[in-house]
C-alpha positions as a Python dict, from the first residue, in 0.01 Angstrom:
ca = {
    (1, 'X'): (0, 0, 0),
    (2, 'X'): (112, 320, -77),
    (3, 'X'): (53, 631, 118),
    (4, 'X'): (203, 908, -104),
    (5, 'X'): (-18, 1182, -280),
    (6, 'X'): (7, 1333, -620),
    (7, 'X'): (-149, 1635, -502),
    (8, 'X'): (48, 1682, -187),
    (9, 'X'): (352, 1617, -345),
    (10, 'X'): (450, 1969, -372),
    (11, 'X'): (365, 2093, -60),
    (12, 'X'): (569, 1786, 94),
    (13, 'X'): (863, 1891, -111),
    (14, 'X'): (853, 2240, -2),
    (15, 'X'): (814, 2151, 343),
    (16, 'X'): (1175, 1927, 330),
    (17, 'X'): (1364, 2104, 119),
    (18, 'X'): (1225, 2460, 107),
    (19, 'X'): (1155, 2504, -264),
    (20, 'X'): (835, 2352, -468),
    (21, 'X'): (986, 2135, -739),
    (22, 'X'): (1058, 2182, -1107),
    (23, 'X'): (943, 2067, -1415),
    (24, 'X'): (1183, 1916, -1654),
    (25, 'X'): (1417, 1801, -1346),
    (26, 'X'): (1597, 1435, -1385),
    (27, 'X'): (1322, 1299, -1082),
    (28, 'X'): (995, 1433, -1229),
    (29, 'X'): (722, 1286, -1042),
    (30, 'X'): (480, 1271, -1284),
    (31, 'X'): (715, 1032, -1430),
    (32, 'X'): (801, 810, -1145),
    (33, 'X'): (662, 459, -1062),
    (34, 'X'): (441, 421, -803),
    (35, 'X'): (704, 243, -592),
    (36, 'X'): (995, 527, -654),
    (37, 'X'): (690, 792, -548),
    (38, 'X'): (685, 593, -205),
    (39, 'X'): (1047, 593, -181),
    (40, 'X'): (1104, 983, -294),
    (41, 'X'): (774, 1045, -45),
    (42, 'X'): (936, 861, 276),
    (43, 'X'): (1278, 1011, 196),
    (44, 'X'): (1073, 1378, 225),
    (45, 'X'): (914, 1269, 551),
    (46, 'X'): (1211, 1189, 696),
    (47, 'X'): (1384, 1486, 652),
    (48, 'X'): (1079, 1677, 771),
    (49, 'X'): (1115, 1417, 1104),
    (50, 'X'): (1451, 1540, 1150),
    (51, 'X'): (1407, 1926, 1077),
    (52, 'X'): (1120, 1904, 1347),
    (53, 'X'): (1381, 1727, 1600),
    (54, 'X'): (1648, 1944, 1574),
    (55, 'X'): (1416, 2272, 1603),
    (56, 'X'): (1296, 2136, 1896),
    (57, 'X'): (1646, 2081, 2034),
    (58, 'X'): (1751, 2409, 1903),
    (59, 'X'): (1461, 2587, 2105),
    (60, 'X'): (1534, 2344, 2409),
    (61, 'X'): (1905, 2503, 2445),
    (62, 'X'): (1762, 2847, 2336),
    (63, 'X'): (1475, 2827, 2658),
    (64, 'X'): (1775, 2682, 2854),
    (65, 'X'): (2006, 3009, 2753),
    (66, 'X'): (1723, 3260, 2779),
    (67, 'X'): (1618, 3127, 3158),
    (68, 'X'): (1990, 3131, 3252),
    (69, 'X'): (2024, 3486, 3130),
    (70, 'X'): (1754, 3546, 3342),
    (71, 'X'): (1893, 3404, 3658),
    (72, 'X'): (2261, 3592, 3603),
    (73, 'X'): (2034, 3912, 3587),
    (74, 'X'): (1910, 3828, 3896),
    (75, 'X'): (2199, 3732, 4036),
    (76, 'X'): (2346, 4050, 3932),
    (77, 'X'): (2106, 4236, 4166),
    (78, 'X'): (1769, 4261, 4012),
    (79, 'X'): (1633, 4053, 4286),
    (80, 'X'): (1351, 3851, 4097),
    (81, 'X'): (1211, 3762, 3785),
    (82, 'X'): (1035, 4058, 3711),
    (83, 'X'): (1294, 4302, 3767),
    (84, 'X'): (1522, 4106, 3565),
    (85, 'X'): (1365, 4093, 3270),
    (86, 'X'): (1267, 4494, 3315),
    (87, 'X'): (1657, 4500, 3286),
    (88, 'X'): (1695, 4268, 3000),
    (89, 'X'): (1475, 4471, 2827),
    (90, 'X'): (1536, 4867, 2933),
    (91, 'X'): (1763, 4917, 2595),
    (92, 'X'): (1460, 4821, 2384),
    (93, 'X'): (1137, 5067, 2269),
    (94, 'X'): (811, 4876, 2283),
    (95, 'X'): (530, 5052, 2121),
    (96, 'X'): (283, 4737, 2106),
    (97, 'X'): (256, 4369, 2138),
    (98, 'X'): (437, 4272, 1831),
    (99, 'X'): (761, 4470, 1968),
    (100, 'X'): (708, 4232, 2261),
    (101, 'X'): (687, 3922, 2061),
    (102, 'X'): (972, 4099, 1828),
    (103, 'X'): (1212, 4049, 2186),
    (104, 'X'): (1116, 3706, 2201),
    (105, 'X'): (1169, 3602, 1855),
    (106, 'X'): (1529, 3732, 1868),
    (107, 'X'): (1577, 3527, 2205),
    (108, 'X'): (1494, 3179, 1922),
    (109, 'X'): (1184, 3132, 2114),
    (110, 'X'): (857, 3279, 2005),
    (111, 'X'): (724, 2994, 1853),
    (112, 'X'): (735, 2755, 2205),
    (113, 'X'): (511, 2730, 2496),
    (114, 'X'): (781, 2874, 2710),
    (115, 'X'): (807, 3185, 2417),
    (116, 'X'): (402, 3257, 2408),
    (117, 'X'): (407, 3253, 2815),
    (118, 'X'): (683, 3497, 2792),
    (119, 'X'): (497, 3736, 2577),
    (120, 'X'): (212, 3749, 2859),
    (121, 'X'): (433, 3806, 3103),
    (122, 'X'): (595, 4067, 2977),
    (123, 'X'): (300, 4224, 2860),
    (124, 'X'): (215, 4266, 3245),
    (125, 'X'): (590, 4402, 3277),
    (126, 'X'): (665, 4619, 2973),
    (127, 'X'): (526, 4993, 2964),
    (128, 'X'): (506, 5086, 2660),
    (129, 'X'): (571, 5451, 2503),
    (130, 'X'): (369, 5611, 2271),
    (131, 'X'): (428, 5737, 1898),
    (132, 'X'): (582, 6066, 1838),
    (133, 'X'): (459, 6227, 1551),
    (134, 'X'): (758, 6498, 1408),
}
């Protein structure tokens, strides 16, 4: 049985290599046997499997960095949580909720549970100027 799909066959191949796939290349689908579709469609859904591991180890170590940045802040005198990430964040403007989620995207981890918890609680913690108009 095969579990491949001529119509999800380009999404697929965008999602595991990044492109959609051209016509007139030397593995055209369209061209394939049923059998090399299987094996060109598990090859694809194992590299998505391992992109989708690694990200997840890559935001592990990037939650692990971020909360020990937070605990040398405190240790460095800001005395809790709070305070410390007031600190982390004093060089920064924040003019709405996507500056916010801006901060947290450049800490690598947005996109997590951890990252979207974050965002709330800064939104308690961040006070936020208003536009100037020149």
């Amino acid at each position: 049985m095969y579990t491949y799909s001529d119509e999800l066959y380009s999404d697929i191949h965008k999602d595991a290599y990044g492109f959609r796939p051209r016509d007139g290349g030397v593995h055209c689908w369209h061209v394939l046997t049923p059998a090399q579709k299987q094996e060109a469609w598990d090859r694809m859904e194992a590299t998505i499997a391992e992109d989708i591991a690694a990200e997840k180890v890559r935001a592990a170590e990037d939650i692990a960095a971020f909360e020990a940045e937070v605990q040398n802040t405190i240790q460095l005198g800001a005395g809790d949580r709070a305070t410390a990430l007031r600190w982390m964040m004093q060089t920064e403007d924040f003019y709405h909720e996507q500056d916010v989620e801006g901060w947290v995207w450049k800490k690598g981890i947005l996109f997590t549970d951890e990252g979207r918890a974050l965002v709330k609680e800064l939104m308690e913690i961040v006070e936020f100027k208003e536009w100037e108009i020149a």
